[in-house]
C-alpha positions in Angstrom: 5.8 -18.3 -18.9 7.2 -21.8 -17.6 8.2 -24.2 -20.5 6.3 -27.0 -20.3 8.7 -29.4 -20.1 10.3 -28.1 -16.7 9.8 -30.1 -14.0 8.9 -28.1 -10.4 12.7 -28.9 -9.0 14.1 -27.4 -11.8 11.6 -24.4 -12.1 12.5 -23.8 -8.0 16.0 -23.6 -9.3 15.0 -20.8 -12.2 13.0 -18.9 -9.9 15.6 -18.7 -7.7 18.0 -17.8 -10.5 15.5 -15.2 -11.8 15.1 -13.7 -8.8 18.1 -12.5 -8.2 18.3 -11.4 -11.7 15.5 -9.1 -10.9 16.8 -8.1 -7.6 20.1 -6.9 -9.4 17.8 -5.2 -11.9 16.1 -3.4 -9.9 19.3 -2.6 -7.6 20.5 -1.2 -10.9 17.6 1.1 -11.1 17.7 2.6 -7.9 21.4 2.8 -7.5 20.5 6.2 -10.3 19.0 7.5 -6.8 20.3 5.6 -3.8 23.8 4.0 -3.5 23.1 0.6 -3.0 25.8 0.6 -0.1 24.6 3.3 1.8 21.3 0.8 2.0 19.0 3.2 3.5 19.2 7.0 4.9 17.2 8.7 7.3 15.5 12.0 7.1 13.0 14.4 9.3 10.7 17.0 8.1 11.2 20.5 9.3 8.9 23.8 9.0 11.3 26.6 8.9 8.9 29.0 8.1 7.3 28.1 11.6 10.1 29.2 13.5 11.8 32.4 14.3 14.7 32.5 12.0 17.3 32.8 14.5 16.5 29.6 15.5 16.8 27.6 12.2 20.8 27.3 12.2 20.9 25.2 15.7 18.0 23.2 14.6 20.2 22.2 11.8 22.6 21.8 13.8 20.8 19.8 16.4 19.3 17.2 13.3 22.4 16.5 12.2 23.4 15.5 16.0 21.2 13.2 16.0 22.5 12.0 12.8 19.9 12.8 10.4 20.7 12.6 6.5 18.1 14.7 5.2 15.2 17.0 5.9 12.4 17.8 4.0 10.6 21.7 3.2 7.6 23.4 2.0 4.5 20.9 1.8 2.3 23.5 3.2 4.0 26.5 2.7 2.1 27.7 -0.5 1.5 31.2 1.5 5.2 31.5 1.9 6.2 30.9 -1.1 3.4 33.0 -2.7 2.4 35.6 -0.5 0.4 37.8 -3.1 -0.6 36.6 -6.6 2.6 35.9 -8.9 4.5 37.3 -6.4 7.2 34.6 -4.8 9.3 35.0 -2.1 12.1 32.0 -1.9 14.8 34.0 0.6 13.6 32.2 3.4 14.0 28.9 1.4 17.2 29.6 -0.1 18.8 30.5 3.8 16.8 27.3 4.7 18.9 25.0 2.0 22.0 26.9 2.8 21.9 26.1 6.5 20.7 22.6 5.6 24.2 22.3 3.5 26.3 23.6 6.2 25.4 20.7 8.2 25.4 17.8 5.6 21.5 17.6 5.1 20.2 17.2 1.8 16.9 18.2 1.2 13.2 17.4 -0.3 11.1 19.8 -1.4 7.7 19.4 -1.9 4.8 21.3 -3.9 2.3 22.9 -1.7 -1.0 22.0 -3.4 -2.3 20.6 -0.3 -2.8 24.2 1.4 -3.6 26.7 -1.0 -2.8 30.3 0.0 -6.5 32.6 0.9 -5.7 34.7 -1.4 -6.4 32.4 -4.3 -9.4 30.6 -2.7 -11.5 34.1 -1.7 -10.6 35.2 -5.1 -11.5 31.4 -7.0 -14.0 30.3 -4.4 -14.4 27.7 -7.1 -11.2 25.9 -6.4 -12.8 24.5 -3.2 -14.2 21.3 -3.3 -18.2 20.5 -3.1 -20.1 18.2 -1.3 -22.8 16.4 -2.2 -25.5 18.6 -0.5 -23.7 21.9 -2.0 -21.7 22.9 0.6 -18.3 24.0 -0.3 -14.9 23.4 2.2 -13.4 26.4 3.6 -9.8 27.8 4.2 -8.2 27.1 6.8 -7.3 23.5 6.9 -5.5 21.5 4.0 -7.0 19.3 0.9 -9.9 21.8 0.4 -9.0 22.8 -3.0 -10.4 19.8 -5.5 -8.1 18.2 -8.4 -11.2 18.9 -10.5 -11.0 22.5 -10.2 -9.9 23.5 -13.8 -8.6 26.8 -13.0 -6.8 24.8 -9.8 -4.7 22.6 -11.8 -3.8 25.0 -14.3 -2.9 28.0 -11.9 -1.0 25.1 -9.3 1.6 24.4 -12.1 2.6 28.0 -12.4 4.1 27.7 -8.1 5.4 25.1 -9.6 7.3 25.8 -12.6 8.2 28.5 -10.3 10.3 25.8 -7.7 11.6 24.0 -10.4 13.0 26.8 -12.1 15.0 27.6 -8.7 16.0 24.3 -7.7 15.6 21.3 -10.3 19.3 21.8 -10.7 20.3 22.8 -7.2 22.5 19.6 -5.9 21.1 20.3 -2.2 17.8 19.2 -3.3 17.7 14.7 -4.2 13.8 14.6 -5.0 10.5 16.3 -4.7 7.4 15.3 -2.6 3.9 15.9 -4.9 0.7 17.2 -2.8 0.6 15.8 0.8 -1.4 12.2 1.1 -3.3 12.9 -2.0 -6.4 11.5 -1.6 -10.0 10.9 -3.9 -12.0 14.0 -4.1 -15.8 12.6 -4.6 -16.0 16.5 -5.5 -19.7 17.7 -6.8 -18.8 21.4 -7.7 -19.6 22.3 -11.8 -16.2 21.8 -13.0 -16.2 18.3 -11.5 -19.5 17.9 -12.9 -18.3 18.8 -16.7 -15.2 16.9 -16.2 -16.9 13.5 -15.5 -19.2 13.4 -18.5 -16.0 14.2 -20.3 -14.0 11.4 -19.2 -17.2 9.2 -20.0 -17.2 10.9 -22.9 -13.9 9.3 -24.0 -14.3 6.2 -22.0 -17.7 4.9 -24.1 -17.4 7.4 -27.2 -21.3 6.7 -27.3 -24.0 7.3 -24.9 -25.0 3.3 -26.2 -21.8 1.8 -24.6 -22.3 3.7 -21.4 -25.8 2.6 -21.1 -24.9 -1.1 -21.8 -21.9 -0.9 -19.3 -24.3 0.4 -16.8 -27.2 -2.1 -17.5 -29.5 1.5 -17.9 -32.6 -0.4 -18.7 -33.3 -1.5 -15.6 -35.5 1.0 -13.5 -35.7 3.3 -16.8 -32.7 4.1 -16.7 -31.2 5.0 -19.6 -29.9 8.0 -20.9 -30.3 9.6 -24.2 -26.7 12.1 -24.5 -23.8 12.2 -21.5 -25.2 15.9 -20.5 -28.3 14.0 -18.5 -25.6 12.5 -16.5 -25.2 13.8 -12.9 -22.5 13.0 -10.8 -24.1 9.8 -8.4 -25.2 10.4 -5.1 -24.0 8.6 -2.2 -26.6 9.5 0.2 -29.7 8.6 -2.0 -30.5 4.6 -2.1 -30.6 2.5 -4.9 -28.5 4.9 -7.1 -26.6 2.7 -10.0 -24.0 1.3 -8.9 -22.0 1.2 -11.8 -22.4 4.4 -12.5 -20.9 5.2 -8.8 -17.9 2.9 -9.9 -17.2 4.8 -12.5 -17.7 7.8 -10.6 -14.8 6.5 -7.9 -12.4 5.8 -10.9 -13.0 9.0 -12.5 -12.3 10.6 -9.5 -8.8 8.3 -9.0 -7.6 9.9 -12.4 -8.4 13.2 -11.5 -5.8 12.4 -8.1 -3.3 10.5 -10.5 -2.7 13.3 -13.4 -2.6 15.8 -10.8 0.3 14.7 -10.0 1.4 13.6 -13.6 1.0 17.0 -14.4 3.1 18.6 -11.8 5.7 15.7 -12.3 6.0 17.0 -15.9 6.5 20.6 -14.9 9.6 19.6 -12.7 10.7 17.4 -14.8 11.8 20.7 -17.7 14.0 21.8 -14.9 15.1 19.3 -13.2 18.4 17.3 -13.2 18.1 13.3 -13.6 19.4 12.7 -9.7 16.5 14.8 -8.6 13.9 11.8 -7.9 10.2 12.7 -8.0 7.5 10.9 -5.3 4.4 11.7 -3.5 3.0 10.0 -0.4 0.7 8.0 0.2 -2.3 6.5 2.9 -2.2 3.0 2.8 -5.8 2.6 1.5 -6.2 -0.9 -0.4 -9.9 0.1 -1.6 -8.9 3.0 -4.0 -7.6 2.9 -7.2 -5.3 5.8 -7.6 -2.5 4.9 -5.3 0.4 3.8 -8.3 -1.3 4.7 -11.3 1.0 8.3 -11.3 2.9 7.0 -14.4 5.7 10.4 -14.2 6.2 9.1 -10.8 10.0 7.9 -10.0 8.9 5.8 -7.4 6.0 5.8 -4.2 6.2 6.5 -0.4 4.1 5.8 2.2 2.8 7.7 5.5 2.1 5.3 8.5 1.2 5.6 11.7 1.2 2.7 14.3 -0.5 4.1 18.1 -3.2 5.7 17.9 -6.2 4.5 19.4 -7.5 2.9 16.1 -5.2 -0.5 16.6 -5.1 -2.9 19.3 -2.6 -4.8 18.5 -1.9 -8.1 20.2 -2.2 -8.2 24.1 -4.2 -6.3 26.7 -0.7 -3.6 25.4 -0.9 -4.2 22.0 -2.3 -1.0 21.7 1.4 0.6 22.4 3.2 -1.7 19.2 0.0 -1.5 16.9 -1.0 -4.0 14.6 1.5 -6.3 13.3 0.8 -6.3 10.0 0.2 -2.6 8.7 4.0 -1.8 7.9 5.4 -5.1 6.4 1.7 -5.0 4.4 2.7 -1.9 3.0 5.8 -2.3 2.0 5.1 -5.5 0.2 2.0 -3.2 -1.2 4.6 -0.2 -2.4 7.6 -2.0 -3.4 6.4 -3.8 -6.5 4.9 -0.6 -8.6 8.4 0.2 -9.5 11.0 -1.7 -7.0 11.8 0.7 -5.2 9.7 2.9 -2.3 10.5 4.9 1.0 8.4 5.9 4.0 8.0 9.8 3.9 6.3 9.8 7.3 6.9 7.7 10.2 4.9 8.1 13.2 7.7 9.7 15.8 5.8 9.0 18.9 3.0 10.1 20.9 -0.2 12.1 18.2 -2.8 13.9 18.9 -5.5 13.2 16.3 -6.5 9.2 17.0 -9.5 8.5 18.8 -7.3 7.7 21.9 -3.7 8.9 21.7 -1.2 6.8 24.0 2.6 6.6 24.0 4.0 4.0 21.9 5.7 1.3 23.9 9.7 2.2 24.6 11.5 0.6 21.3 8.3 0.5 18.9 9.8 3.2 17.3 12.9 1.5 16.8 11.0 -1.6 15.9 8.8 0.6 13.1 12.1 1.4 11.6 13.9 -1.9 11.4 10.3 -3.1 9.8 10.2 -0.7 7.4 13.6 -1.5 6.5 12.9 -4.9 5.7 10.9 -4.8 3.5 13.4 -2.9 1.3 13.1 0.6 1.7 15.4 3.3 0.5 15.0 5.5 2.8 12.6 6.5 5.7 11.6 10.4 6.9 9.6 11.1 9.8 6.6 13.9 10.4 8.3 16.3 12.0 11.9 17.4 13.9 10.4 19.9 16.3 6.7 19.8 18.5 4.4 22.3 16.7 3.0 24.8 19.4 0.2 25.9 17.4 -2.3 24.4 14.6 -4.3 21.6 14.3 -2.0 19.2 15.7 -0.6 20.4 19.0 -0.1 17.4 21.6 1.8 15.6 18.3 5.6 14.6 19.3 8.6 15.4 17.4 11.9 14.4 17.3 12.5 17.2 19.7 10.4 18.4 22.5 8.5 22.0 22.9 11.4 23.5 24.0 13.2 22.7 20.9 15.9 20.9 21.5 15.1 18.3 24.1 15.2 15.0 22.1 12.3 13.3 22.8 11.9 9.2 23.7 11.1 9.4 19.5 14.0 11.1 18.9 17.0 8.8 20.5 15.2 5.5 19.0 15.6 7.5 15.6 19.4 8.4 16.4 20.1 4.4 17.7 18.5 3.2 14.6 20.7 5.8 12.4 23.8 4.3 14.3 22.7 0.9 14.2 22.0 1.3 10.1 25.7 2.9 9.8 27.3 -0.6 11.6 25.2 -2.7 8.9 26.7 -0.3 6.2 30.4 -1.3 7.3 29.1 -5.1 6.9 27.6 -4.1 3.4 28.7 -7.3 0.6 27.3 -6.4 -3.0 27.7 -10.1 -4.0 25.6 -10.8 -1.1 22.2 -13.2 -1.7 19.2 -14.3 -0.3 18.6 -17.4 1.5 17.9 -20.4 -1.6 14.7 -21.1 1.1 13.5 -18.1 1.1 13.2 -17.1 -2.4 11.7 -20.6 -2.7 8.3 -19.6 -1.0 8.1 -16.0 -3.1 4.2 -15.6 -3.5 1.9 -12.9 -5.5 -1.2 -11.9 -4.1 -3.2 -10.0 -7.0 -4.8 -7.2 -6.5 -7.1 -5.0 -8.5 -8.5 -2.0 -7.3 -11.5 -1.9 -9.5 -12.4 -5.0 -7.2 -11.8 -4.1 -4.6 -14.3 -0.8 -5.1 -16.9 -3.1 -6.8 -17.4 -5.7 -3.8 -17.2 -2.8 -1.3 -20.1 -1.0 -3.4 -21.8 -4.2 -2.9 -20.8 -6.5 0.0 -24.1 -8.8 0.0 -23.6 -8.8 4.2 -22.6 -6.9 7.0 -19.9 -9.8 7.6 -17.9 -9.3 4.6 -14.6 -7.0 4.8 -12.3 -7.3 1.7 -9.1 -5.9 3.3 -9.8 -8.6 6.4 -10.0 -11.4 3.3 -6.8 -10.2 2.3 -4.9 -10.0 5.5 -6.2 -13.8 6.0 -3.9 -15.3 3.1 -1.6 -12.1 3.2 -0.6 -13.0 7.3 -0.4 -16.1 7.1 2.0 -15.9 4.3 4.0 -13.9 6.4 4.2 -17.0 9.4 5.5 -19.0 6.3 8.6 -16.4 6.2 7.3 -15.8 3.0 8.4 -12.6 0.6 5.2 -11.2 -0.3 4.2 -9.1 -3.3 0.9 -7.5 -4.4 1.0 -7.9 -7.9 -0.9 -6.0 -10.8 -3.1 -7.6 -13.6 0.3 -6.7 -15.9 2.6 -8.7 -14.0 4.4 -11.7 -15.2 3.1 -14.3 -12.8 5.5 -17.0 -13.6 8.3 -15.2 -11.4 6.4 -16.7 -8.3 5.8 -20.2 -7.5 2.5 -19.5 -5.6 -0.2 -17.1 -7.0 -2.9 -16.3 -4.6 -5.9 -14.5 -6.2 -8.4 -13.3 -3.5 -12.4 -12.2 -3.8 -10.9 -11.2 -7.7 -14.6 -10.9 -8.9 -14.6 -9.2 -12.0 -12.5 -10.9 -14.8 -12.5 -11.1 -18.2 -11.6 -13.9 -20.7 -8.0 -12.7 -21.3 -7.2 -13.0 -17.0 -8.4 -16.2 -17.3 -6.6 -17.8 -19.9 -3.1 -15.4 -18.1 -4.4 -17.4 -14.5 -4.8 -20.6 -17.1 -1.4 -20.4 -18.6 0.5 -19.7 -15.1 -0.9 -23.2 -13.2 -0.5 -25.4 -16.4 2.8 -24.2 -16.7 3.7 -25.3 -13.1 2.8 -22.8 -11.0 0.3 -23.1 -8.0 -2.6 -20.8 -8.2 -5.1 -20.4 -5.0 -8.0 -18.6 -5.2 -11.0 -17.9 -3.0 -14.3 -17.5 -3.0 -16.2 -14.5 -4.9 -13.2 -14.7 -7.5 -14.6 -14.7 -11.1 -18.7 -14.0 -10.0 -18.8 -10.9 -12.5 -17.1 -9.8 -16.2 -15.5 -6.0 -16.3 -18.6 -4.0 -15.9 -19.4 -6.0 -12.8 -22.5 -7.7 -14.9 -23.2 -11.5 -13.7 -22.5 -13.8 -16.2 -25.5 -14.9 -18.5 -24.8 -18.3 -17.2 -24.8 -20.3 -14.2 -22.8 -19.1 -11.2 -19.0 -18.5 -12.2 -19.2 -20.6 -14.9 -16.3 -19.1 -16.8 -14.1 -19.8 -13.9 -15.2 -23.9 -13.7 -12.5 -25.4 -15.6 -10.4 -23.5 -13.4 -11.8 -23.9 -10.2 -11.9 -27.5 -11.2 -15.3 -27.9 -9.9 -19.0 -26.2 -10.6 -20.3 -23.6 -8.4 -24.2 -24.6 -7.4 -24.9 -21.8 -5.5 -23.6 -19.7 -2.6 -24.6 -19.0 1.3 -23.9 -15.8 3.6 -25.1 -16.5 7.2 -26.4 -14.5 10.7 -23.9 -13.5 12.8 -25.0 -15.1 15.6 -25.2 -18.4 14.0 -22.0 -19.0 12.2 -21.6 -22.7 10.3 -18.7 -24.2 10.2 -16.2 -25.9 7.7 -14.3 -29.4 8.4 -10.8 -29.6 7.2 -8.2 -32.0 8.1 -10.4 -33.3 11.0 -10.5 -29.5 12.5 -13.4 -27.3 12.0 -13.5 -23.8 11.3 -16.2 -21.0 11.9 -17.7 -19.0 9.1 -20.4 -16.5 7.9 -19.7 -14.2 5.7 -19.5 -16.0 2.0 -19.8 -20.0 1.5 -19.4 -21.5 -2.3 -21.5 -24.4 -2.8 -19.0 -26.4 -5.4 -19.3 -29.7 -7.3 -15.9 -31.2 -8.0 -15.2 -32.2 -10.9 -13.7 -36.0 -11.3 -10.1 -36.0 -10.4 -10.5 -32.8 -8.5 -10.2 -33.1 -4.1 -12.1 -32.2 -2.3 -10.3 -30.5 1.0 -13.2 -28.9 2.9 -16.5 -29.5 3.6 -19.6 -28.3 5.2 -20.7 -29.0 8.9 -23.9 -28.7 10.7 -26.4 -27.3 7.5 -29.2 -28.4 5.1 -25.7 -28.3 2.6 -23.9 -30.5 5.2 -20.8 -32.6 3.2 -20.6 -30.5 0.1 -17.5 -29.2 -0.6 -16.1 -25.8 0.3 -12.4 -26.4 -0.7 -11.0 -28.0 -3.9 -7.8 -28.5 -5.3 -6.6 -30.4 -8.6 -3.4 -30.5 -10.7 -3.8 -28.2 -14.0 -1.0 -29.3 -16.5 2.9 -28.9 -14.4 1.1 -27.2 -11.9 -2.0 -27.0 -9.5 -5.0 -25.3 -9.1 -6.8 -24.5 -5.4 -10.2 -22.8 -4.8 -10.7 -22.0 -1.5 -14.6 -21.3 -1.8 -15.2 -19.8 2.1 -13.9 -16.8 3.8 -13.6 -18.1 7.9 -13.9 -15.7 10.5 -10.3 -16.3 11.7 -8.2 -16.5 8.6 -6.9 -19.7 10.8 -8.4 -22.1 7.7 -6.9 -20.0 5.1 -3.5 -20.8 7.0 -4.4 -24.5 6.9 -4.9 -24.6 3.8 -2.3 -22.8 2.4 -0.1 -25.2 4.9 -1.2 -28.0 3.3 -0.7 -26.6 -0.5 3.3 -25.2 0.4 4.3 -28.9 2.0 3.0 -30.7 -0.9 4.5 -29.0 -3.7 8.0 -29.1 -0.7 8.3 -25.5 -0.3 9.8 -24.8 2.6 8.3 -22.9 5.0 8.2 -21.7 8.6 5.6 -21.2 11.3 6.0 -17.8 13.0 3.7 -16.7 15.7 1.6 -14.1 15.1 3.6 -11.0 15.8 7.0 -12.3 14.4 8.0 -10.9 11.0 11.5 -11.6 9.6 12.2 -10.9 6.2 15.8 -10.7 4.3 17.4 -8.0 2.3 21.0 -6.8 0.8 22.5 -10.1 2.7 21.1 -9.3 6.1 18.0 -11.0 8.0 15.7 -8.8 10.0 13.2 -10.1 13.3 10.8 -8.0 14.9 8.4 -8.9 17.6 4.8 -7.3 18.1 3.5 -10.1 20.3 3.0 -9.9 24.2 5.9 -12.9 24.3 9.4 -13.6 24.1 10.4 -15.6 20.8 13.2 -17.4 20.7 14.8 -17.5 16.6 16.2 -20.1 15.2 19.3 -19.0 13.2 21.7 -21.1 10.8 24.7 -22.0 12.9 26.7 -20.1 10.1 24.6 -16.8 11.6 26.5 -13.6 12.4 24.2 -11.5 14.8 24.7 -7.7 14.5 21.8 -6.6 16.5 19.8 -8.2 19.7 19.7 -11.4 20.4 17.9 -14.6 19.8 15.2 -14.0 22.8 13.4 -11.5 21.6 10.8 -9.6 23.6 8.3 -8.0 22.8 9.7 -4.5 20.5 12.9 -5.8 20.1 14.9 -6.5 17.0 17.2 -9.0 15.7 19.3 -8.1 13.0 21.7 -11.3 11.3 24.4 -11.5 8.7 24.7 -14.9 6.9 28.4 -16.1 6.5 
């Protein structure tokens, strides 16, 4: 933590110093992987085994034409690979690598446990997950097989061992993709069953501790051994609910040692180079995205047009919503400093609700966006059209006659040229603007929260991902670097700390979130942030009580209003609408108050507070507003008194800066016009940018 006797100026000038210690740390770390000058490589997913084999050698051809790096094999190919039981067939995959070779493409290969062969599941019907009225998936799609099949896991790691074996040491192959999108199975099938009152088992060692943690003895309740307890049902009202947030962490171990396990597997065969990954959803309300520990790093999957997005504009709809890639890579990136995109959308789908064409150069823009935010690499789903399955209608790189680049295609081979002119401008001894670093923020995040508000919103108005994206865009108009920080992270390397709807917390968080403001840094929380302890129990005290000191200020009591009659809060002479969640607060002397209540039978008492906490400050931000555009206000306010610089980007405009180089892109309906440092080199674009373009600056 801060010493005490550092004054802010100075602790600016440490951060800053520490910073780019820990970006040359973790540059270290991924240089073992990715040369640092190559900055990032491109790569496109390919499905040999759906194509007539006298086809594959001038698809090869054609990917490296459009100047692709790598491709990537095998993530549902499980009936390929293992046609009959403990009988492989890797011919097809060798000739596959060995074309790949000849043309300069390195390769990831993938485990296949998303699409199990039929073989195995007419043979183990019991590998197929269960819902909660009985009724067992089916072959024929993918994720049908549950991670809390016993005989699943355990027969899985024999294909496998069997990969590994063949290629952990073949120098064609850089890393290995786990599963496809793994996902939660809420699985009901026996083996599920007996698996969960294990892991409570060893969670509670006795049937006491689980019924405390549970608070069994209301509505009889409690149980007398684990073998009473049942899997919760979803369906049924009024079911425990934290025996159902148990359930949903139970069921994010089952999804993270599923891939530990096959991690360790590869890993007895595999070289050191060979880095080892899976792919994620962005999904911010589950618990087992990062918590893979044999995992080298994490990717992401994202996908911008399609129907679910409006974006900003009456065209929006073509760019998608601003927000979704830079909020994932500042999600990814901190597990272990590094991440990639395995799957970029490549243009038009076919599975949204409404699937348009993405506007000429989102594409692009996607891929300068995910660069940005300091991505190693990014692959894209898939080189050729499929003319069959589940997802015909979805683009490729090339078109359904094979080798007709598609509109997708020749934005992916501009922004492979454009990424080999930065390479040429590459400077190791290159650093980030002294401003930027400045305004460095954390945003905690803890899934268990995040599961235990969503089990229990209190109104229809609540959305804990919309809370987030309040403080976590307007961070981003700020020209902020963002990252989502765990409860184990060492707060002090950020200057602000914002902690949002954190509602279960225990005495040791506190005194951490304590520590970090007394010893100069600025903490801002909002409302909802310290209502429960672990189990999600309310205190046996008044409303957040633990939390006062910090808060600076008593909670009284709290409000959640109609959505048709919305109050509204007063700050700095503007008023702002709310309804979802309103903390009633009682400052405490020497505390401000910021915000207040307008137009209720509460009207004048305080909904914002802020006070200084030893070196540093401490801001409670007690309402969530219906347009995040208080929560910018505020956090306005906070950054110019504590004279961190900051900007004020439009909604749309995200500029970040990485390995010496600054990076613009525009999802608004208007041209922007950037202001850059007269000492400014521009690369790519130009100041004016419209709507998808990019601008891409070197600092001298």
């Amino acid at each position: 933590m801060y010493s005490k006797s550092i004054s802010i100026k100075k602790l600016v000038v440490l951060f800053s110093c520490g910073m780019l210690l820990c970006i040359q740390s973790i540059a270290q770390k991924a240089e073992i992987f990715f040369s640092a000058k190559d900055l990032t490589t491109v790569g496109i997913y390919y499905y040999p085994e759906h194509w007539d084999s006298t086809q594959w050698e001038r698809d090869f051809q054609n990917m490296a034409k459009l100047g692709f790096e790598f491709t990537h094999f095998g993530e549902f190919a499980w009936a390929q690979l293992e046609p009959s039981e403990g009988v492989y067939d890797f011919k097809w995959l060798d000739r596959s690598l060995q074309l790949a070779a000849k043309y300069n493409l390195k390769v990831i290969l993938c485990t296949s446990t998303a699409t199990p062969p039929v073989w195995l599941v007419r043979k183990h019907p019991d590998v197929l997950a269960t819902d909660e009225n009985g009724k067992k998936k089916d072959h024929g799609a993918r994720q049908h097989a549950s991670f809390s099949s016993t005989y699943y896991r355990t027969y899985s790691m024999k294909m496998i061992e069997e990969l590994a074996k063949r290629y952990g040491n073949d120098q064609r192959v850089i890393g290995w993709q786990l599963d496809n999108e793994p996902r939660k199975f809420l699985d009901y099938g026996s083996d599920a069953q007996h698996r969960f009152r294990d892991w409570l088992k060893q969670k509670y060692t006795t049937i006491d501790a689980l019924n405390q943690s549970w608070g069994n003895n209301f509505w009889s309740g409690t149980y007398s051994n684990f073998q009473e307890i049942n899997i919760p049902s979803y369906e049924q009202r009024g079911i425990n609910l934290h025996q159902r947030l148990d359930h949903l962490r139970f069921a994010d171990v089952e999804t993270a040692t599923f891939l530990d396990d096959q991690a360790l597997v590869i890993r007895k065969y595999s070289a050191p180079e060979q880095w080892i990954t899976s792919n994620y959803i962005p999904m911010y309300d589950v618990g087992y995205v990062g918590q893979s520990k044999e995992l080298d790093f994490v990717t992401y999957t994202r996908y911008m047009v399609y129907g679910g997005d409006l974006g900003i504009g009456p065209k929006g709809y073509r760019v998608g919503e601003y927000s979704r890639i830079s909020m994932a890579n500042d999600f990814f990136r901190p597990m272990k400093g590094v991440y990639g995109v395995m799957e970029l959308q490549p243009g038009q789908v076919n599975w949204g609700s409404i699937n348009p064409q993405p506007l000429p150069g989102a594409i692009r823009m996607w891929l300068w966006n995910v660069f940005a935010g300091g991505s190693k690499f990014t692959c894209s789903y898939r080189f050729r059209a499929p003319l069959y399955g589940y997802e015909q209608y979805h683009y490729g790189m090339v078109g359904t006659d094979g080798v007709t680049p598609t509109p997708g295609g020749l934005e992916f081979s501009q922004f492979i040229k454009e990424i080999k002119l930065l390479r040429g401008k590459y400077d190791p001894k290159a650093q980030l603007p002294k401003e930027y670093l400045q305004r460095k923020t954390g945003i905690l995040f803890n899934a268990d929260n995040v599961m235990g508000i969503n089990l229990n919103k209190q109104t229809t108005e609540w959305n804990t991902e919309g809370h987030f994206l309040k403080y976590y865009k307007a961070l981003k108009s700020f020209g902020a670097p963002v990252d989502f920080v765990r409860d184990t992270t060492d707060f002090s390397q950020y200057p602000v700390l914002v902690v949002p709807a954190y509602q279960m917390i225990d005495q040791q968080m506190i005194d951490k979130l304590t520590s970090y403001a007394e010893n100069g840094g600025n903490l801002v929380m909002s409302c909802r942030t310290g209502l429960q302890d672990r189990n999600g129990h309310l205190w046996e005290a008044k409303f957040y009580q633990p939390m006062w000191k910090l808060f600076g200020a008593e909670v009284e009591s709290y409000d959640m209003l109609m959505p048709k009659a919305p109050g509204n809060i007063k700050f700095n002479n503007q008023e702002f609408a709310w309804t979802s969640w309103g903390d009633l607060l009682k400052p405490d002397k020497g505390t401000e108050t910021w915000g207040t209540y307008e137009g209720d039978f509460y009207a004048g008492t305080p909904a914002i507070v802020s006070h200084k906490l030893g070196k540093g400050t401490v801001t409670y931000i007690g309402v969530d507003s219906k347009s995040g555009d208080q929560e910018k206000q505020v956090l306005t306010k906070l950054f110019r008194q504590q004279n961190i610089p900051i900007e004020n980007y439009p909604a749309g405009i995200m500029v970040e800066y990485r390995d010496g180089f600054g990076i613009a892109v525009n999802y608004s309906d208007q041209v922007y016009e950037m202001n850059l440092p007269a000492s400014a080199e521009i690369l790519i674009g130009t100041k004016a940018l419209k709507t998808a373009d990019v601008l891409v600056w070197k600092l001298k």
